[in-house]
C-alpha positions as CSV (number, residue, x, y, z in Angstrom):
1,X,-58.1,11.7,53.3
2,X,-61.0,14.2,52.2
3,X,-61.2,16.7,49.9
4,X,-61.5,19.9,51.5
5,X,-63.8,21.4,48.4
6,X,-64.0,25.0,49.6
7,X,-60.0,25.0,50.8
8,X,-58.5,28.2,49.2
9,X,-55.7,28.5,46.9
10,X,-54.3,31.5,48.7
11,X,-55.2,33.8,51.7
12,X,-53.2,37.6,51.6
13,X,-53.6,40.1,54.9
14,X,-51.8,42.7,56.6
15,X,-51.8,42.1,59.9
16,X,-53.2,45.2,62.0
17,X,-50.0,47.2,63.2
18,X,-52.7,48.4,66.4
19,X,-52.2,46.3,69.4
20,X,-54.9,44.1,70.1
21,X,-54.2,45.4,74.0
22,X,-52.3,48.3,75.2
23,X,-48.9,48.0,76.6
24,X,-50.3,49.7,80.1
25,X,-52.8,46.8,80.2
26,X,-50.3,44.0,80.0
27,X,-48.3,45.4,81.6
28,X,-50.5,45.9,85.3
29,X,-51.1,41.9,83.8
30,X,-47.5,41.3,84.3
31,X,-47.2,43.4,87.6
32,X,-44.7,45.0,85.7
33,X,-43.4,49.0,86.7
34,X,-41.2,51.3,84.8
35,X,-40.9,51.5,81.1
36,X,-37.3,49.7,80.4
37,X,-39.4,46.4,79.2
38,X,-42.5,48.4,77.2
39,X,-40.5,47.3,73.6
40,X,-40.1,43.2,74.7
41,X,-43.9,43.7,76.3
42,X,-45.3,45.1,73.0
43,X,-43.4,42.1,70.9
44,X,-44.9,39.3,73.1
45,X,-48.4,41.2,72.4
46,X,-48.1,41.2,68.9
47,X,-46.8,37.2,69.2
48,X,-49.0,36.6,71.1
49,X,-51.8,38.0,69.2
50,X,-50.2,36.8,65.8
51,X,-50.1,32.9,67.4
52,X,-54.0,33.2,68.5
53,X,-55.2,34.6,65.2
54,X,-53.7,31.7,63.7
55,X,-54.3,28.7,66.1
56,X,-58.4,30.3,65.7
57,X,-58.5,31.4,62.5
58,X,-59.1,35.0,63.6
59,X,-58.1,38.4,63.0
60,X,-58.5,41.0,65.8
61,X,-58.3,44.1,64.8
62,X,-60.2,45.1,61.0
63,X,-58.3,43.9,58.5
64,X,-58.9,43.0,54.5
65,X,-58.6,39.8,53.4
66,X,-58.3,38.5,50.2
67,X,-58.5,34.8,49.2
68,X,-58.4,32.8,46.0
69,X,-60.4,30.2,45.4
70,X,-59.3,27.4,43.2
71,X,-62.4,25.2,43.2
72,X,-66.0,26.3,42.1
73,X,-68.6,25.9,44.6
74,X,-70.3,22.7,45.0
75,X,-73.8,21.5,45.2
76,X,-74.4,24.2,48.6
77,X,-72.7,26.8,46.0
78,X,-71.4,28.9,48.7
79,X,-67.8,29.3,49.4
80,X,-66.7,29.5,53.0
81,X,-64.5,32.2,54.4
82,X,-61.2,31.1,56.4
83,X,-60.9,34.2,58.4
84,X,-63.3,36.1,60.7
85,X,-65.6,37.5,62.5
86,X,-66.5,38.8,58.9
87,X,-68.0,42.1,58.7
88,X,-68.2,43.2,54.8
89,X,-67.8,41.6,51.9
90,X,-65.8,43.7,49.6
91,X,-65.9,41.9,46.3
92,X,-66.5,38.9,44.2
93,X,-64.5,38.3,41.4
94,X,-63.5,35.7,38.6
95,X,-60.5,35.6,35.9
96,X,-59.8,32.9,33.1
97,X,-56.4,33.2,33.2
98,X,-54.1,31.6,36.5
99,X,-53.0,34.8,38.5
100,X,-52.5,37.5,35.2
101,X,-56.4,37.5,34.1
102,X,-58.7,40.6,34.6
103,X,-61.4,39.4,37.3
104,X,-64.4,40.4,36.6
105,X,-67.6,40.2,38.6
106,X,-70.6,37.2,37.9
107,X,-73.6,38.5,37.0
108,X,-76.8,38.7,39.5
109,X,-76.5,39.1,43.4
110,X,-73.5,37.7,45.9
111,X,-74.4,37.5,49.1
112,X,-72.7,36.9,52.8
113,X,-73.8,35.1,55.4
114,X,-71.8,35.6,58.9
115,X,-73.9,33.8,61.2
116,X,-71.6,30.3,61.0
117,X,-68.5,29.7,62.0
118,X,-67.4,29.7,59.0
119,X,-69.1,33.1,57.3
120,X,-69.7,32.1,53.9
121,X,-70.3,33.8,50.3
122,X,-73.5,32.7,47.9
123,X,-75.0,33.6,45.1
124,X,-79.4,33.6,45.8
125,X,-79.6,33.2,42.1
126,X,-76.6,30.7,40.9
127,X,-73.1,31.9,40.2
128,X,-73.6,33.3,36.5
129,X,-70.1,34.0,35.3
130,X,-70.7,34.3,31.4
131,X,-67.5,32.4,31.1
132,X,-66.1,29.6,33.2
133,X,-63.6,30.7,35.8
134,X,-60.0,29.7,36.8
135,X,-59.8,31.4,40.1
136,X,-62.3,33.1,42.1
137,X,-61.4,36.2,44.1
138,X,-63.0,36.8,47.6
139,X,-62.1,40.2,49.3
140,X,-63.7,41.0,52.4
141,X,-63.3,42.4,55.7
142,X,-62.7,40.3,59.3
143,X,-62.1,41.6,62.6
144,X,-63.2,43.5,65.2
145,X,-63.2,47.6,64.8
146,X,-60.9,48.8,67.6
147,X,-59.2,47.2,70.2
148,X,-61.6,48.4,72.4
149,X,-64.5,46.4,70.7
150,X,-62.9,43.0,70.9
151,X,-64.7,40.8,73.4
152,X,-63.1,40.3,77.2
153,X,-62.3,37.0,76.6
154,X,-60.3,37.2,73.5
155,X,-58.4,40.5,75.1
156,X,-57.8,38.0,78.4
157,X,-56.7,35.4,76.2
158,X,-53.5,37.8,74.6
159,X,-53.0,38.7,78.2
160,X,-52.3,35.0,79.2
161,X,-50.5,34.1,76.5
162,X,-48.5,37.1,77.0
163,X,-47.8,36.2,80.6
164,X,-46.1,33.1,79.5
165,X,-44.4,34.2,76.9
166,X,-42.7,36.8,79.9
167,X,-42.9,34.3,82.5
168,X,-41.0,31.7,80.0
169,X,-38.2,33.3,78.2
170,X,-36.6,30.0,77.0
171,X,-37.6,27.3,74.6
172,X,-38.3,25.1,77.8
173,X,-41.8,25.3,78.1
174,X,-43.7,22.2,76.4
175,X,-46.9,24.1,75.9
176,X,-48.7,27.6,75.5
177,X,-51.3,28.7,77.9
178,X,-54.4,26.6,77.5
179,X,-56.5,28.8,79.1
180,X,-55.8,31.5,76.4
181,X,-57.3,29.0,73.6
182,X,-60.5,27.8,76.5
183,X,-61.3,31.8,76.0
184,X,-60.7,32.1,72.7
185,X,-63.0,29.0,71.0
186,X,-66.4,30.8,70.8
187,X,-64.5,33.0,68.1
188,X,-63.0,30.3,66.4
189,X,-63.3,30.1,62.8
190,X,-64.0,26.1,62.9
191,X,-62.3,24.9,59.5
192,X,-64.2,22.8,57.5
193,X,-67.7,23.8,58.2
């Protein structure tokens, strides 16, 4: 077994209450008329969008995300972000005392990189804290703007998962639509790198 160096202590969001897709739209999907379904069609959007942000480590609609970091960086000195795409970094903070210390900010200039897979959060200069810190907090934002800026192929991927999730009603079926993930994996969030 590895040690996962950059694995947070804790990751906090509030999923998006906008649907990812519209109920309309899965619902010409489904080949589906009238509106007596629209509330079970807007649940299996939001599962199916809930299951796909997880199994890909993304969020689809903007959200803020705040982790804590147990470990200080190591010899790269970055720390790498478990959700995305990434869009702001919000802050970077530090406490000395486990979960009831005042964070404060390190001295000098924290910077965020999104082009990996992984976007990650350095420090040009060397994380200067001033004293040595028990928990590092990361708060930043990830997803995509509006549901009309999320790529195709991550909208078609919640439409096929959606479609089994209608299609299959009962616990019978042995697997989810792999097609769904197929679309989804340019805009995964690959852990570990």
């Amino acid at each position: 077994m590895t040690h996962q160096r950059y694995k947070p202590s804790s990751v906090s969001f509030t999923p998006s209450a906008t649907l990812p897709v519209s109920v309309e739209d899965a619902k010409a999907h489904l080949r589906v008329s009238g509106s007596s379904e629209d509330a079970l069609i807007t649940l299996y959007i939001q599962a199916a969008a809930r299951y796909l942000e997880e199994a890909h480590g993304l969020l689809l609609l903007d959200t803020t995300v705040t982790e804590i970091f147990t470990d200080l960086p190591g010899e790269e000195g970055y720390y790498s972000l478990t959700r995305g795409p990434v869009s702001t970094l919000t802050s970077v903070t530090g406490n000395t005392v486990e979960g009831t210390g005042t964070f404060t900010a390190p001295t000098g200039t924290t910077v965020l990189n999104a082009a990996h897979n992984r976007a990650r959060v350095y420090a040009p200069d060397g994380w200067d804290w001033g004293f040595n810190p028990w928990q590092i907090k990361i708060v930043y934002k990830a997803g995509w703007a509006s549901a009309s800026a999320i790529p195709a192929p991550v909208r078609l991927g919640v439409l096929l998962l959606v479609g089994d999730l209608y299609e299959n009603r009962q616990d019978s079926v042995t697997g989810l639509n792999t097609n769904a993930h197929r679309l989804l994996q340019p805009y995964m969030v690959v852990p570990g790198v």
